[in-house]
C-alpha positions in Angstrom: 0.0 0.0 0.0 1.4 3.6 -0.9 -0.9 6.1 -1.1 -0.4 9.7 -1.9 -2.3 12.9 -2.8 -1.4 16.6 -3.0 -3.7 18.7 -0.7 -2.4 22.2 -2.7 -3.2 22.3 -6.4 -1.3 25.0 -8.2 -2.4 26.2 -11.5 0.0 29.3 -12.9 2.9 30.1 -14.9 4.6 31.3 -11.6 8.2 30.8 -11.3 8.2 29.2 -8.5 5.2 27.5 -6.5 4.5 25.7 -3.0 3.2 21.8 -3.0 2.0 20.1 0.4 1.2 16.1 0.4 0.2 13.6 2.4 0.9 9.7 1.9 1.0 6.7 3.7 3.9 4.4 2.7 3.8 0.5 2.7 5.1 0.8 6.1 2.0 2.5 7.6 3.7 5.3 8.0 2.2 9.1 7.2 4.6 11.3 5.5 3.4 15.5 4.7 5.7 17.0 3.2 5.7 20.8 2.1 7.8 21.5 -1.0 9.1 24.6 -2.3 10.3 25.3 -6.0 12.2 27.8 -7.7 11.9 27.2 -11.2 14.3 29.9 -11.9 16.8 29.3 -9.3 16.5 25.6 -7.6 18.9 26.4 -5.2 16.5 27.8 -3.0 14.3 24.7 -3.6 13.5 23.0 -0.3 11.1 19.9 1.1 9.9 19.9 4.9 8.4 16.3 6.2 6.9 15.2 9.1 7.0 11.7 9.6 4.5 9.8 11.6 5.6 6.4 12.5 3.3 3.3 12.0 1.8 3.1 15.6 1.1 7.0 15.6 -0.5 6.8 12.1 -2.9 4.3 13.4 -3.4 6.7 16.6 -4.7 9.1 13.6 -6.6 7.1 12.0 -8.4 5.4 15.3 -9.0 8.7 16.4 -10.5 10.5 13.2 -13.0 6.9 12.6 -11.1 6.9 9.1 -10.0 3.0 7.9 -5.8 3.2 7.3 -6.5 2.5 3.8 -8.8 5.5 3.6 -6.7 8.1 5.8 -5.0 10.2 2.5 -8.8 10.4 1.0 -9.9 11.4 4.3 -7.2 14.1 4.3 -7.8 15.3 0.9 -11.6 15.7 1.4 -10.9 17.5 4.4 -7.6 20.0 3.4 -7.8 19.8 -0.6 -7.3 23.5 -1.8 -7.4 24.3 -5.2 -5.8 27.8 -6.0 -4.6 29.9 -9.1 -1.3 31.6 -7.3 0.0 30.4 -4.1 2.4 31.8 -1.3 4.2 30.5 1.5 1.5 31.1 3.9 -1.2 29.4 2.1 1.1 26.1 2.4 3.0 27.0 5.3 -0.7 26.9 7.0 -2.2 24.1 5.7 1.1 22.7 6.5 0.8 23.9 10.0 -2.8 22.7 10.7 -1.8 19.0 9.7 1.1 19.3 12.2 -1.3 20.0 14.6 -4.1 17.7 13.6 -1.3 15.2 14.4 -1.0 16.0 18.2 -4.7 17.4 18.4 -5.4 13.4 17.3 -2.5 12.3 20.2 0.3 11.5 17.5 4.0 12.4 17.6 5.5 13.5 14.4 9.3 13.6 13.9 10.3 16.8 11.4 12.7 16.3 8.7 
C-alpha cells in the first residue's frame, strides 16, 4: 500500500510554487511533506516532512474513525485547496494545521 495525494493544487505560470502532500507508505507510515520550488533558481528549492511512524499513524486514524487504507482520502476531502497563485502562507498553513491535527489526534510527528 502507498498512497499519496497533493492537498495544494497550483495552476500558474509562476516561477516558483508551493506543494503540500500527504501519503501513507507500505510501512504504515504518514509522510506530509511541504515542498518549495524555484523554477528559476533551484537552489532555494526545499522539502519539509513530518514523519509519523506506523503506531502513531494508526493513533490518527483510530481517532479520526477513518479506515488506514482511507486516511489520504480522508485528508484530501478534508484540506484539498485548489488555488490559481500560491504563497508560503497558504502552504506554510495548511502545513501547519496538519502538524497540529497530528498532536490534536494524540500523535507524535518527527520533522525532517
Amino acid at each position: 500500500m502507498r498512497d499519496i495525494v497533493d492537498l495544494i493544487e497550483v495552476d500558474n505560470d509562476a516561477p516558483y510554487s508551493y506543494w503540500v502532500s500527504v501519503e501513507v507508505t507500505e510501512k504504515q507510515e504518514m509522510i506530509v511533506e511541504l515542498e518549495y520550488k524555484n523554477f528559476e533558481n533551484h537552489a532555494h528549492d526545499y522539502k519539509q516532512q513530518a514523519i509519523v511512524d506506523s503506531e502513531n499513524t494508526a493513533i490518527i486514524s483510530d481517532y479520526l474513525q477513518v479506515q488506514l487504507s482511507d486516511l489520504t482520502e480522508y485528508l484530501h476531502d478534508e484540506y484539498y485547496h485548489s488555488i490559481c497563485y500560491n504563497e508560503s502562507e497558504d502552504a506554510e498553513g495548511l502545513f501547519a494545521d496538519l502538524l497540529d491535527l497530528i498532536l490534536d489526534c494524540g500523535a507524535k510527528y518527527k520533522l525532517k
